[in-house]
N, CA, C and O atoms as a Tinker XYZ file with bonds, in Angstrom:
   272  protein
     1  N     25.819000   30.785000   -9.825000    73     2
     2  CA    24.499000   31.364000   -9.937000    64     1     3
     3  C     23.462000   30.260000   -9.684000    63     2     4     5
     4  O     23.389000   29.347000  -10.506000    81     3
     5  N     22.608000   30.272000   -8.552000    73     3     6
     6  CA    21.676000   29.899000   -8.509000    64     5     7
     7  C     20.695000   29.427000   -9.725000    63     6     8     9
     8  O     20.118000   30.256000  -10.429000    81     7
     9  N     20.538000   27.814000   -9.935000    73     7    10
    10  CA    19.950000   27.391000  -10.926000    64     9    11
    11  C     18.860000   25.986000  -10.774000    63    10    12    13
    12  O     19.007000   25.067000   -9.968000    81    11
    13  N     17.747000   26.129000  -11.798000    73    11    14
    14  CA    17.006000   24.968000  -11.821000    64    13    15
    15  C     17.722000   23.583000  -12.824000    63    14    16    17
    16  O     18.157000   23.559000  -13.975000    81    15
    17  N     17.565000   22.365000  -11.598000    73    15    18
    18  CA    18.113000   21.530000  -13.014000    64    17    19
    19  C     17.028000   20.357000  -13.611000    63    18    20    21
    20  O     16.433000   19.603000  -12.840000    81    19
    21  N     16.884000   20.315000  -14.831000    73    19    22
    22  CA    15.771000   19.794000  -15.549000    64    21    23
    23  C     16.536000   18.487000  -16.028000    63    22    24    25
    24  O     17.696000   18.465000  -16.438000    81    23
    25  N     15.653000   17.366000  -15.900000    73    23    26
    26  CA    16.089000   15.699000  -16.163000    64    25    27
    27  C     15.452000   15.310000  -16.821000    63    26    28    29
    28  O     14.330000   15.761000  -16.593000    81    27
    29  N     15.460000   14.494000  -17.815000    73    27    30
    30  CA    14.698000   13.977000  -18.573000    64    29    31
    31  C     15.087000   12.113000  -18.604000    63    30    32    33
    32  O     14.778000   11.346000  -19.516000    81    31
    33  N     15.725000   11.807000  -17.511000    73    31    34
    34  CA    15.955000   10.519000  -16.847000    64    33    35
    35  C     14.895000    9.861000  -16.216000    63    34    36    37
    36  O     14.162000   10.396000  -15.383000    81    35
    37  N     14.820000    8.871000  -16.549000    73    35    38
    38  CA    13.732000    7.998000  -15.782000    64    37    39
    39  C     14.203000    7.614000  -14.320000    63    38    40    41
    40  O     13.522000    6.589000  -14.272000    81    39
    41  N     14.713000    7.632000  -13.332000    73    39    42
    42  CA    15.084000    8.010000  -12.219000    64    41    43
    43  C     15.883000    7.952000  -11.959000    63    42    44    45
    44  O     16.733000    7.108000  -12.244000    81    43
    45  N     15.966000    9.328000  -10.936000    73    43    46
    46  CA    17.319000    9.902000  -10.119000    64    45    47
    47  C     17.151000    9.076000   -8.610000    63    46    48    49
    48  O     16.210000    8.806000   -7.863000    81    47
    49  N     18.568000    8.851000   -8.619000    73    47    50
    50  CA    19.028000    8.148000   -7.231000    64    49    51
    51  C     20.025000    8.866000   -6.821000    63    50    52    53
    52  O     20.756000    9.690000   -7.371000    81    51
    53  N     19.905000    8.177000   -5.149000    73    51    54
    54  CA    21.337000    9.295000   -4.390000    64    53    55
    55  C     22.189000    9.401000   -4.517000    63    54    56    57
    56  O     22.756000   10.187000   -3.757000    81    55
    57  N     22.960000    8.736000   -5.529000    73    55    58
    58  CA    24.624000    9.361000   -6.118000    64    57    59
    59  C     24.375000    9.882000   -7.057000    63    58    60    61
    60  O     25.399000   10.458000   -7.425000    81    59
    61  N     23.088000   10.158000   -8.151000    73    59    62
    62  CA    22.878000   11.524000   -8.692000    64    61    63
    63  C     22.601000   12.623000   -8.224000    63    62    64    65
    64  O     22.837000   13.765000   -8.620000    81    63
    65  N     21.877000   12.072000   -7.008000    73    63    66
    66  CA    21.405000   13.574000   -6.416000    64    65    67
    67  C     22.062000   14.296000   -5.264000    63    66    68    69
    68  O     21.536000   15.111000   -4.506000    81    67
    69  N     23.598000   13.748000   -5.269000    73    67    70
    70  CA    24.355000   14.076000   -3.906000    64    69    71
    71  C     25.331000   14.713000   -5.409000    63    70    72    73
    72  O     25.783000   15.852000   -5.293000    81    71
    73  N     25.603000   13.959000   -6.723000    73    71    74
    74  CA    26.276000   15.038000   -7.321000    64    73    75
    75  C     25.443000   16.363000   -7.927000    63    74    76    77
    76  O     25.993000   17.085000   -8.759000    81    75
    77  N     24.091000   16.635000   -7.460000    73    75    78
    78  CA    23.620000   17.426000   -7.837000    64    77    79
    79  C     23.642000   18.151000   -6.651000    63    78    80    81
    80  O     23.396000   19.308000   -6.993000    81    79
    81  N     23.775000   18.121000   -5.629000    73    79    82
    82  CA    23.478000   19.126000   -4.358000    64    81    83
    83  C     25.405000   19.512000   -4.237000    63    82    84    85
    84  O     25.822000   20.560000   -3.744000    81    83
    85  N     26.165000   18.593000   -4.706000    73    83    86
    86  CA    27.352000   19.260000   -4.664000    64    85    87
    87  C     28.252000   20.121000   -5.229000    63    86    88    89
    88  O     29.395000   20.447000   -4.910000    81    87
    89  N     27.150000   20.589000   -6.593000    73    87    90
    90  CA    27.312000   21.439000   -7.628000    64    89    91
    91  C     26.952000   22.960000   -6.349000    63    90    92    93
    92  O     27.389000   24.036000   -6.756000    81    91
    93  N     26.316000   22.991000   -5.132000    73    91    94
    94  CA    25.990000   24.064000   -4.610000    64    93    95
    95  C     25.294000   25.116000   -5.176000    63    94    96    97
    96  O     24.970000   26.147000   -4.586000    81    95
    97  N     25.051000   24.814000   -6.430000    73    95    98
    98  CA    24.315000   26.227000   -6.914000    64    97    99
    99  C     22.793000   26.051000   -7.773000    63    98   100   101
   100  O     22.218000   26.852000   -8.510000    81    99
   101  N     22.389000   24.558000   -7.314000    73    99   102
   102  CA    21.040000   23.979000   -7.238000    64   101   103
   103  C     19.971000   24.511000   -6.588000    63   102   104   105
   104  O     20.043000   24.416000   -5.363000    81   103
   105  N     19.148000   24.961000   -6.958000    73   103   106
   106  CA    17.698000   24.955000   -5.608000    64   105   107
   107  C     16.699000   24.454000   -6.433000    63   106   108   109
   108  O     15.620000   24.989000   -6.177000    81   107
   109  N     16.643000   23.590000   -7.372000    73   107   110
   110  CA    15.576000   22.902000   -7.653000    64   109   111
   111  C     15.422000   21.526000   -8.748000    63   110   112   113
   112  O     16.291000   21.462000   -9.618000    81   111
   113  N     14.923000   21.017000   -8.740000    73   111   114
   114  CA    15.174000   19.530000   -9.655000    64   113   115
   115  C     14.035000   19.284000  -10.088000    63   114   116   117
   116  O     13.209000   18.974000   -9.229000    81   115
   117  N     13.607000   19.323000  -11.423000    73   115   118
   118  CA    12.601000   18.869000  -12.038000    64   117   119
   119  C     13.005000   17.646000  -13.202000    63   118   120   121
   120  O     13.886000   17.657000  -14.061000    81   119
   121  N     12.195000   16.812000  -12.928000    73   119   122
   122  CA    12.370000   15.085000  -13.756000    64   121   123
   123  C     11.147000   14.897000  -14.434000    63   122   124   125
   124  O     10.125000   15.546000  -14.211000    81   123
   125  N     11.312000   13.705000  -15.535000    73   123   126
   126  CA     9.977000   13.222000  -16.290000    64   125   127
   127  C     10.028000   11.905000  -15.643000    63   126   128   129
   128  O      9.089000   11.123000  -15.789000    81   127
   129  N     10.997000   11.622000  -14.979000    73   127   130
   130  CA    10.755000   10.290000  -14.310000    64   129   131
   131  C     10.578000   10.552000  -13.198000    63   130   132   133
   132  O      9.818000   11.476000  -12.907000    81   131
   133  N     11.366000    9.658000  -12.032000    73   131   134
   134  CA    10.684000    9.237000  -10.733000    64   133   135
   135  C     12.118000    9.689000   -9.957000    63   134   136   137
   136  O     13.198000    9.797000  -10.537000    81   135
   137  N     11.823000    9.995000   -8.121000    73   135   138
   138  CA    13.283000   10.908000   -7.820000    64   137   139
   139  C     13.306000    9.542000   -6.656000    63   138   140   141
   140  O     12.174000    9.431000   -6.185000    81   139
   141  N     14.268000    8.497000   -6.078000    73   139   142
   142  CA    14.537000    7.640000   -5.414000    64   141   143
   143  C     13.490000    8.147000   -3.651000    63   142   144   145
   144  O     13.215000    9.319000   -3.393000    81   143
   145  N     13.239000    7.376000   -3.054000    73   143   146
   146  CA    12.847000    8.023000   -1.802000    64   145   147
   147  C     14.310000    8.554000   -0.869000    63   146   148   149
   148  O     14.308000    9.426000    0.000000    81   147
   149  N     15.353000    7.849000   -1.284000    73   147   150
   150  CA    16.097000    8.441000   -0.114000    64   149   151
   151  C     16.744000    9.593000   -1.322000    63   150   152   153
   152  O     17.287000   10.561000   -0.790000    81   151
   153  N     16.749000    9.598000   -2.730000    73   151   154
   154  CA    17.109000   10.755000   -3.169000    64   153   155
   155  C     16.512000   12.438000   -2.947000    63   154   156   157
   156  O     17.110000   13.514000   -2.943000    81   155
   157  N     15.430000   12.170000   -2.817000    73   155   158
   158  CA    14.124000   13.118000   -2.277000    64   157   159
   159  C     14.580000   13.654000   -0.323000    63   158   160   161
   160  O     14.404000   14.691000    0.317000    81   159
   161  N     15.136000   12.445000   -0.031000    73   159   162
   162  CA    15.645000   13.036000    1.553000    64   161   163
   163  C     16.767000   14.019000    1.027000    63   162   164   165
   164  O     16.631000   15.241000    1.091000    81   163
   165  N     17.585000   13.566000    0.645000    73   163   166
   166  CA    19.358000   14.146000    0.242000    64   165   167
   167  C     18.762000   15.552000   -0.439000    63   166   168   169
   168  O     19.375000   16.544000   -0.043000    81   167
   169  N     18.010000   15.746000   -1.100000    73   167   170
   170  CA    17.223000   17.140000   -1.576000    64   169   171
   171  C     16.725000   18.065000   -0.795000    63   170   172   173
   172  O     16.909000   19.283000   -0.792000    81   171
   173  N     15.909000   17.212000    0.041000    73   171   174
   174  CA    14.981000   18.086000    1.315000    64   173   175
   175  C     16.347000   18.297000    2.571000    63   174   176   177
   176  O     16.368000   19.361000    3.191000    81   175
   177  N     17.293000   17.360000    2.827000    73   175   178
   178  CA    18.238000   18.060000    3.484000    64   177   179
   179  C     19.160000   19.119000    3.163000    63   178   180   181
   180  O     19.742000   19.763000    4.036000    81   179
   181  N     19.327000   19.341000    1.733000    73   179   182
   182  CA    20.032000   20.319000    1.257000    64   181   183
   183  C     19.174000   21.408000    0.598000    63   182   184   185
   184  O     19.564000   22.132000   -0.318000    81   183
   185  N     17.409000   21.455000    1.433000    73   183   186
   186  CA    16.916000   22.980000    0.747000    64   185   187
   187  C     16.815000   22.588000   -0.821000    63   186   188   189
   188  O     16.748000   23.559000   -1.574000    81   187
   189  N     16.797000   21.480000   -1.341000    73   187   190
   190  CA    16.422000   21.938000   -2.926000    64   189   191
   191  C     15.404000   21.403000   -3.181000    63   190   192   193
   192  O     15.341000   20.179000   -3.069000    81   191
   193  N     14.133000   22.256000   -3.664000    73   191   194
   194  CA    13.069000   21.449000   -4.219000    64   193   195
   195  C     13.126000   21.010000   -5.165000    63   194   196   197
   196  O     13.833000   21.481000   -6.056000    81   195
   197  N     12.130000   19.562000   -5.357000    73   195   198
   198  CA    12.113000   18.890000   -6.427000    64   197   199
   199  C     10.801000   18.488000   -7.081000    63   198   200   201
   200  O      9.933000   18.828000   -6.277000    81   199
   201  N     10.474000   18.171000   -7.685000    73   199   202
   202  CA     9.161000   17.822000   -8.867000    64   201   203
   203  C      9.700000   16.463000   -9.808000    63   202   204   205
   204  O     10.678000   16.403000  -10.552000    81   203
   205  N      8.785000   15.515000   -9.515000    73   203   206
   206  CA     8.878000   14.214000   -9.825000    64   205   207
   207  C      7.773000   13.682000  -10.975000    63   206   208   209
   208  O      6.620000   13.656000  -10.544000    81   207
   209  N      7.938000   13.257000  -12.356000    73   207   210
   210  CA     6.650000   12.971000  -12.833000    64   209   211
   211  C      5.944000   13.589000  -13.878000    63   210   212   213
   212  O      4.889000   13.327000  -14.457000    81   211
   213  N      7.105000   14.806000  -14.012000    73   211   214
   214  CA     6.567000   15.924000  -15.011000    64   213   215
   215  C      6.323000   15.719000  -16.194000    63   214   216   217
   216  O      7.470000   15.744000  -16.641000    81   215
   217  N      5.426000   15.459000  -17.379000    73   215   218
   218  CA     5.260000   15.124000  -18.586000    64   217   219
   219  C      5.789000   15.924000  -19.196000    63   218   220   221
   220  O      5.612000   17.133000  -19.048000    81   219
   221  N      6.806000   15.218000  -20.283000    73   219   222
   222  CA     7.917000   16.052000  -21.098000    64   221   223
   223  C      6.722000   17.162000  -22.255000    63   222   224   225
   224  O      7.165000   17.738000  -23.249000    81   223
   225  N      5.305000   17.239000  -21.841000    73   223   226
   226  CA     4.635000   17.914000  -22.728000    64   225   227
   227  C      4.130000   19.242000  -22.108000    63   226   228   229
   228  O      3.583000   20.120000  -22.775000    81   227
   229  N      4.441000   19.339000  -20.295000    73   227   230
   230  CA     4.706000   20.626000  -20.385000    64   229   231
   231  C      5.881000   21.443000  -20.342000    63   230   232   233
   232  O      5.940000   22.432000  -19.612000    81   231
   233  N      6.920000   21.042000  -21.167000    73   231   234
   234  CA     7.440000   21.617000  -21.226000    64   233   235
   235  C      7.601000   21.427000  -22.787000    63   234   236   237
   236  O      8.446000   22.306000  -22.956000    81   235
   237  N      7.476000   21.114000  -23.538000    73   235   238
   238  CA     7.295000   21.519000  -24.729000    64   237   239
   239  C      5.840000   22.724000  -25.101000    63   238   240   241
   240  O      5.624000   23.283000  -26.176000    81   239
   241  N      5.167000   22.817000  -24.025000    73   239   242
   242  CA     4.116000   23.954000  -24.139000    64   241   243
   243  C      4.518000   25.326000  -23.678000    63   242   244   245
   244  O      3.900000   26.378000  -23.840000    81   243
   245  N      5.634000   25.131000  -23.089000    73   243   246
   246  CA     5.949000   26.320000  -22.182000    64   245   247
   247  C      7.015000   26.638000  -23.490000    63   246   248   249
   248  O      6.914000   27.844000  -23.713000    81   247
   249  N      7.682000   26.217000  -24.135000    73   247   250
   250  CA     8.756000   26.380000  -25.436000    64   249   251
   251  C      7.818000   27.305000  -25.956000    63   250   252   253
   252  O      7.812000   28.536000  -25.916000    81   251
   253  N      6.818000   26.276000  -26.583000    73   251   254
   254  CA     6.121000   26.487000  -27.823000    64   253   255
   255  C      5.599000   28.428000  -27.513000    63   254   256   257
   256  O      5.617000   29.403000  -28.264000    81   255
   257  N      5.176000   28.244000  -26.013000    73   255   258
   258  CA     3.929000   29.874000  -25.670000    64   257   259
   259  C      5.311000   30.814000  -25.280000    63   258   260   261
   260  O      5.226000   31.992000  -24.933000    81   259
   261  N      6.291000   30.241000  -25.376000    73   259   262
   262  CA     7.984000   31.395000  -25.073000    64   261   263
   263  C      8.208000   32.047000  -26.345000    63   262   264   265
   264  O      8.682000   33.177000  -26.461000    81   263
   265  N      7.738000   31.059000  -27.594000    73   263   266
   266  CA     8.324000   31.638000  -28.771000    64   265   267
   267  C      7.175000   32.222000  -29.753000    63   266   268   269
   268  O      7.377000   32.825000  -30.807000    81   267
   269  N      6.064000   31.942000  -29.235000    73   267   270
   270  CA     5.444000   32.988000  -29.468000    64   269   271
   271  C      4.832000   33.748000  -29.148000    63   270   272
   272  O      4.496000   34.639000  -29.928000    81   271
């Protein structure tokens, strides 16, 4: 099943992100850290978008407005 995968690693490089495109059932990568430049190629060649940079506080806002 088609899934988003969420990191909370300070950066992904291309032997993380070649075992993440080889899971096949990736289409997207969101991090609080930083995604390598050639990891960001290995993504964009395999169709999966990614988001680099994300403050771990929106997603504790998006929790917080889910549960109530």
């Amino acid at each position: 099943m088609p899934h988003i995968e969420i990191k909370t690693k300070k950066n992904i490089y291309p032997g993380e992100a070649q075992k993440i495109i080889d899971k096949q059932t990736v289409v997207g990568v969101i991090t609080t850290g930083t995604i390598s430049p050639d990891a960001k190629k290995r993504f964009d060649e395999a169709g999966i978008a990614w988001a680099e940079k994300v403050p771990e506080t929106e997603f504790r806002e998006s929790e917080a407005k889910e549960e109530g």
